[in-house]
N, C-alpha and C positions, 0 to 999 in steps of 0.2 A: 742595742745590747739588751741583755736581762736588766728589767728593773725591780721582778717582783718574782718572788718563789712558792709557790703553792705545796705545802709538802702533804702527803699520802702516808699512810701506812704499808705501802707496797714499793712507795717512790715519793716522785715531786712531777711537778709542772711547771715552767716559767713562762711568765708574764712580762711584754713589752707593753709601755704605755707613752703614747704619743698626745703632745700637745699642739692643738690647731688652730690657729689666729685668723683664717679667713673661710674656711667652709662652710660657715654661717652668711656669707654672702655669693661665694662662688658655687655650694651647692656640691663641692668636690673634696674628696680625701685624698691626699698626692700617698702613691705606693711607691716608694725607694726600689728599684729594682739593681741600683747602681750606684753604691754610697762614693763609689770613689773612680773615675778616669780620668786619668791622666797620662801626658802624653811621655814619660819620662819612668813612671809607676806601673805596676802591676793592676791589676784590674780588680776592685776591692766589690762584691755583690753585697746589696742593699737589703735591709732588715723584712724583706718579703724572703728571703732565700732564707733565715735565721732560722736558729736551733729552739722556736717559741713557741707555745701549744695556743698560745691566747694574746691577742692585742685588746689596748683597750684605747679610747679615740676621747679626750676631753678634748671638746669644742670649747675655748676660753672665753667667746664672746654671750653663750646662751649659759654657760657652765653645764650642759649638758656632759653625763658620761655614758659611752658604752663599749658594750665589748663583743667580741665575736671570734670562735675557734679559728685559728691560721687556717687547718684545713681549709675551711668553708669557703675563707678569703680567696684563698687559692684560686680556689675550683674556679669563684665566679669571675676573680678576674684575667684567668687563661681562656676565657672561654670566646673574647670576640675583640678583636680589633680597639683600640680603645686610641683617645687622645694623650698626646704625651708630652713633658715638661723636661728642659735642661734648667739648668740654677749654674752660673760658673761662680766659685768661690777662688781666691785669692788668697786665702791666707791658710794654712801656712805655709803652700804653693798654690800656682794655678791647676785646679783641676773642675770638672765637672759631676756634678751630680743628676744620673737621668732615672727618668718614672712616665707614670702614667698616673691620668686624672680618674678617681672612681668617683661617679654620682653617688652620692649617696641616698637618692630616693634608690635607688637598683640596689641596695643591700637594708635597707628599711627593714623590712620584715626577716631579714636574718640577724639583725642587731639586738640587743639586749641592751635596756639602759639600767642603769646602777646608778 
């Protein structure tokens, strides 16, 4: 969802900001492309489909922060086959969560840290 509003004098911006517990060892940022399937549910699309101009990526373990236009994100991760992860959660039904793995040396130079 939206965590952060950026307003303009023309408009606003919103801002997702995700916290990440293991990319400082796996080297990967997990992309939600499917917050929600299940087999019983409708089919819920993952905070990469969301209505956000800007993510922003705290690594918990380096405290690093940064950020990067959705666009951008977009662009580079439709752009080639990529490795990808389910998560099944349990509660508060069984359903699963599916994505893909982005290196994060492959978006280095389009990052911005903060």
């Amino acid at each position: 969802g939206i965590d952060l509003i950026r307003k303009f004098s023309d408009g606003e911006e919103y801002i997702d900001v995700k916290t990440d517990f293991i990319a400082h060892n796996s080297g990967n940022i997990p992309i939600e492309l499917i917050e929600v399937c299940a087999l019983d549910r409708n089919i819920k699309l993952g905070w990469i489909h969301s209505n956000i101009q800007e993510i922003v990526f705290y690594i918990n373990a380096t405290k690093d922060i940064y950020q990067i236009r959705m666009s951008e994100l977009r662009e580079i991760i439709f752009r080639e086959p990529r490795k990808g992860f389910s998560a099944l959660h349990q509660k508060p039904f069984n359903y699963f969560t599916l994505g893909i793995l982005l290196p994060l040396e492959e978006i280095k130079d389009k990052l911005i840290r903060i």
